[in-house]
C-alpha positions as CSV (number, residue, x, y, z in Angstrom):
1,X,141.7,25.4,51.5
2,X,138.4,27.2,49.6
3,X,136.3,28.9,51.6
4,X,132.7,27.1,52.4
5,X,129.8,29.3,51.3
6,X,127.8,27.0,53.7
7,X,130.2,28.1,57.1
8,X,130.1,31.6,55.7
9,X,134.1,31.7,55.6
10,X,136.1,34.8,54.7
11,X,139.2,34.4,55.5
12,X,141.6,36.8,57.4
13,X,144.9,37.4,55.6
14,X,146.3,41.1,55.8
15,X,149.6,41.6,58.0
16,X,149.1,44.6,58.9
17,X,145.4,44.4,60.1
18,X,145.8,41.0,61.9
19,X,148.7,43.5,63.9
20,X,146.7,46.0,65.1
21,X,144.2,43.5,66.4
22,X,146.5,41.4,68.6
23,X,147.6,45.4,70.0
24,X,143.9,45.8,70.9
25,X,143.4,42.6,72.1
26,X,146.5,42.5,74.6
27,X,147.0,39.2,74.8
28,X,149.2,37.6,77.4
29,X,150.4,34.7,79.0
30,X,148.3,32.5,81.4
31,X,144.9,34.2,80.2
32,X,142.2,31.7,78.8
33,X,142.2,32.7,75.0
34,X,139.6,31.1,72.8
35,X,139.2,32.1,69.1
36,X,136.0,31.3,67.4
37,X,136.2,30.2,63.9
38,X,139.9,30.3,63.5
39,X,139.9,29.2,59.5
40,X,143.4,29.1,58.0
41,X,145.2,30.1,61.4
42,X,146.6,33.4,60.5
43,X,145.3,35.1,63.4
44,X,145.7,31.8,65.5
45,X,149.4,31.9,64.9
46,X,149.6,35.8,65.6
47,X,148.0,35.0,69.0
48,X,150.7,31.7,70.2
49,X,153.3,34.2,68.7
50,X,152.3,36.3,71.3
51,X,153.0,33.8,73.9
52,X,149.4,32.8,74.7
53,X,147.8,29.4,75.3
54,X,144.9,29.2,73.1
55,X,142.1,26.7,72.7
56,X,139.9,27.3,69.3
57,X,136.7,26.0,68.0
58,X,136.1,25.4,64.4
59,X,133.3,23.9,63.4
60,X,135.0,22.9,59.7
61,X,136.5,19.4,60.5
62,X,139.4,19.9,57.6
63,X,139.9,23.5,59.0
64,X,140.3,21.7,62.4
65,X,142.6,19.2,61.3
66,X,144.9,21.1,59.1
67,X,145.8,22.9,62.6
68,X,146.0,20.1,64.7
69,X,148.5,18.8,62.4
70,X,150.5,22.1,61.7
71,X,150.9,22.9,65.8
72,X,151.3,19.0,66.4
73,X,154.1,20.0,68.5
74,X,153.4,22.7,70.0
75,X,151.0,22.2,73.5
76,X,149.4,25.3,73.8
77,X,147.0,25.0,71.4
78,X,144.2,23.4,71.8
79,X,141.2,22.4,68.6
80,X,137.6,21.8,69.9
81,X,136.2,20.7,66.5
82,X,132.6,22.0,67.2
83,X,129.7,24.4,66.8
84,X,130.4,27.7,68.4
85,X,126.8,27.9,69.1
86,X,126.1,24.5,70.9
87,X,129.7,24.7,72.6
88,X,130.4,24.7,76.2
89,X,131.4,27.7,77.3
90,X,131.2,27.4,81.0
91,X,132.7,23.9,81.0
92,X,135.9,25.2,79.3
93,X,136.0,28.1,81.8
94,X,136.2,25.6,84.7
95,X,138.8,23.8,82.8
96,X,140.8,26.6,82.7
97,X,140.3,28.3,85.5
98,X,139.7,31.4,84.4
99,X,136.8,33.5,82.7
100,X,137.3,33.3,79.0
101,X,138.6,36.0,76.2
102,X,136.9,35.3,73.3
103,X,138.5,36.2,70.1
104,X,137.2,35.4,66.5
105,X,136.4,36.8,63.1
106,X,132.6,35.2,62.9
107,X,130.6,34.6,60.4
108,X,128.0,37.4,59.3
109,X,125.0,34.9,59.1
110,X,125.7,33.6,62.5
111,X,127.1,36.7,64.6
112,X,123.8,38.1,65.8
113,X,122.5,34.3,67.5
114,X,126.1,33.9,68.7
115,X,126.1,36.8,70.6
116,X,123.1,36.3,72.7
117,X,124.0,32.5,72.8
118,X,127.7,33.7,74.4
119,X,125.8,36.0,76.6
120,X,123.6,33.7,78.4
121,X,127.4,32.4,79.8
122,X,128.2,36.2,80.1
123,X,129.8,34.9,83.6
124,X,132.4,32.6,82.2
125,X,133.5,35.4,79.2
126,X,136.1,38.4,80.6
127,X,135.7,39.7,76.9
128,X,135.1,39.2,73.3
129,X,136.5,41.0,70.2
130,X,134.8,39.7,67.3
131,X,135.3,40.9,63.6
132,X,131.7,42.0,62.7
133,X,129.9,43.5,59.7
134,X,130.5,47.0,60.2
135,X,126.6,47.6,59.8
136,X,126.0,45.4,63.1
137,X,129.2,47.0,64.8
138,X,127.4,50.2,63.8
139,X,124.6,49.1,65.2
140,X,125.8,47.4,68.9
141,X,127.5,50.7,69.6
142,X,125.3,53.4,68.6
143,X,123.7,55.9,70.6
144,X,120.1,57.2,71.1
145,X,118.5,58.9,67.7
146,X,121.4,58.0,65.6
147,X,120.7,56.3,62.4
148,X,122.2,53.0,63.5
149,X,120.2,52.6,66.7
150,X,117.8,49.8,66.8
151,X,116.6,46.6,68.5
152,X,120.2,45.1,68.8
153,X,121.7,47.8,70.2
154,X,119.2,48.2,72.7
155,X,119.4,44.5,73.9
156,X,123.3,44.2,74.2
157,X,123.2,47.8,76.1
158,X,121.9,46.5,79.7
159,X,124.8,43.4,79.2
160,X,128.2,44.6,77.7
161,X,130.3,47.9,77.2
162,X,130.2,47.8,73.4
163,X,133.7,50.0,71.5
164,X,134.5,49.8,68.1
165,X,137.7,49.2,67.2
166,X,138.7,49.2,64.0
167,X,137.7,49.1,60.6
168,X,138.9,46.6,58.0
169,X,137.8,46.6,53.9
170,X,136.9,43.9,52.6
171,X,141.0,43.5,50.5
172,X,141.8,42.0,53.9
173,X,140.0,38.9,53.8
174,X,139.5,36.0,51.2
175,X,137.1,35.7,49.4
176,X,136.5,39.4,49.6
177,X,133.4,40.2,51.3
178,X,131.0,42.3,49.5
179,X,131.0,44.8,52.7
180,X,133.2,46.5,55.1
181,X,134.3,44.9,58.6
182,X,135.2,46.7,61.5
183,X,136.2,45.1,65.2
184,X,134.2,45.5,68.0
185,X,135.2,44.7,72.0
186,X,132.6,43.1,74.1
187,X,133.0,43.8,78.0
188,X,129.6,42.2,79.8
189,X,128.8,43.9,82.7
190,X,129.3,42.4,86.4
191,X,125.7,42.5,87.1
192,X,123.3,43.6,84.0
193,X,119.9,45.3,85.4
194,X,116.9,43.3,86.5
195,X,114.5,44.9,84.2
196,X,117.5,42.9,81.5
197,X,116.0,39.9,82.7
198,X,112.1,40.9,82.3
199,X,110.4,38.6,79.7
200,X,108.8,41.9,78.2
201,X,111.9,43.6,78.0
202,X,112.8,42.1,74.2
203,X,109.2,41.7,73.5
204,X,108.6,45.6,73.8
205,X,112.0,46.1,72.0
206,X,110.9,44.1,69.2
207,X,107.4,45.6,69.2
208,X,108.6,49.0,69.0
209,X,111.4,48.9,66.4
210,X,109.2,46.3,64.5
211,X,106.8,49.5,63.2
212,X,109.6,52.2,64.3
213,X,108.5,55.0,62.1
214,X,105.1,54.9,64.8
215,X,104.6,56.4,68.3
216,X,105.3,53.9,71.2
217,X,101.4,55.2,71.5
218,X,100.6,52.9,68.1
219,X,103.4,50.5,68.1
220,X,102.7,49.0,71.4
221,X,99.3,49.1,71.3
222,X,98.9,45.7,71.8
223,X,101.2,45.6,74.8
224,X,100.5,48.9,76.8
225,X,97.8,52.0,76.6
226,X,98.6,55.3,76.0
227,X,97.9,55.7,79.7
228,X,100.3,52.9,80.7
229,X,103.5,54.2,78.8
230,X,102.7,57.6,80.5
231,X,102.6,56.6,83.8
232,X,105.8,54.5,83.4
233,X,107.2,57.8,82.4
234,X,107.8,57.4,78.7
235,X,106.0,60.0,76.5
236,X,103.5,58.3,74.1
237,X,104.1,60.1,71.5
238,X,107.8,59.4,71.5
239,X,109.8,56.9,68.4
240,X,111.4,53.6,69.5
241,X,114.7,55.4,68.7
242,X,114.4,58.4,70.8
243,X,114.6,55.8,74.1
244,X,117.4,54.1,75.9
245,X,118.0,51.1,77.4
246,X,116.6,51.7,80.8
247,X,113.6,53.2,79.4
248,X,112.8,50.5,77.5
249,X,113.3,48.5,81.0
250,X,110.6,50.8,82.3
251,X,108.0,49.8,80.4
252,X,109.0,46.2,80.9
253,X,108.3,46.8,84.4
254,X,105.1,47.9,83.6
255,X,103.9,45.5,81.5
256,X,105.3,43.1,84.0
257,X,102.5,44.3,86.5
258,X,100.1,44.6,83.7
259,X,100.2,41.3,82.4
260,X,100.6,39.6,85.7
């Protein structure tokens, strides 16, 4: 089947890389596997060779269909022809029994939204290991003052233990992709930081990456004085990408008793 330019399909095919991703993964018996977007199966058959039970949602209904007819006999798998985005997560948690390992090589123009959208069932999911754009697995994973950290980084930080895995050229898909690919492992966190659940927190984040080449002094402006950042402990003068996480939390705090 031809890839849909519409579902943003590239489709996994190299041996040797679809190998080394069921060795990271670990898959074994009894666990609640999911793959997202599962396409033309290669990495679906990979994962019931490996003994798994596997339920996967594909939101392409000839995808979906051309695997429930080639593992017609075979009762472990499972095709939820659906949206990963609008799925239910926690409901298929409960019908397993188990947290969920989500597996999938997604989509670039839906990866970003699909992440936050899995995290806000963060305690149904074990783990994920997604194939990303490496850019964006660049980005989740980098540190303080490196060239790849940003907004998205600093919003999956206080959720998941973000490691890069392994990176894949674009020969092992097809279509090609005009960029690189590299896996990432998701791990969310038992209990994420209440300052991750402060309505400011993203709104500062977005602020100060949004002009990032200005001071927190200038780029929050219209969210917190000079005065304010200082006494919250963060140096006005400092760059968006000079701060972690938890300061960025700090200065949620304080516009939380700001604002309120």
């Amino acid at each position: 089947m031809r890839a849909r330019k519409r579902f943003g399909q590239h489709f996994l095919h190299d041996p040797a890389v679809i190998d080394r991703i069921i060795e990271a993964i670990g898959a074994r018996p009894g666990q609640a596997l999911v793959e997202i977007g599962p396409g033309r199966g290669a990495l679906t058959g990979a994962l019931l060779a490996a003994g798994a039970g596997l339920d996967v949602v594909e939101i392409d209904r000839d995808l979906a269909q051309s695997l429930r007819e080639r593992y017609a006999a075979d009762s472990r798998l499972v095709v939820h022809e659906a949206d990963a985005l609008s799925f239910d997560w926690a409901g298929l948690a409960r019908q397993r029994g188990a947290r969920l390992r989500l597996i999938g090589n997604l989509p670039y123009n839906i990866s970003t939204p699909l992440l936050f959208k899995l995290l806000e069932h963060a305690d149904s999911i074990e783990d994920m290991h997604f194939m990303l754009q490496r850019e964006v697995v660049k980005r989740i994973v980098a540190a303080p003052g490196t060239k790849s950290y940003g907004r998205l980084g600093v919003m999956l930080a206080p959720r998941v233990v973000a490691t890069e895995l392994l990176s894949v050229g674009p020969g092992a898909f097809q279509p090609p992709p005009k960029v690189w690919s590299a896996m990432v492992r998701l791990t969310p966190l038992p209990a994420p930081p209440l300052w991750a659940a402060n309505p400011h927190f993203g709104a500062l984040v977005m602020a100060a990456f949004g002009q990032r080449r200005k001071t927190l002094r200038n780029a929050l402006a219209a969210l917190l004085s000079a005065e304010q950042i200082r006494a919250a402990g963060i140096d006005p003068g400092a760059r968006a990408e000079t701060l972690g996480a938890e300061q960025f939390g700090q200065l949620a705090q304080a516009a939380a008793a700001v604002l309120h």
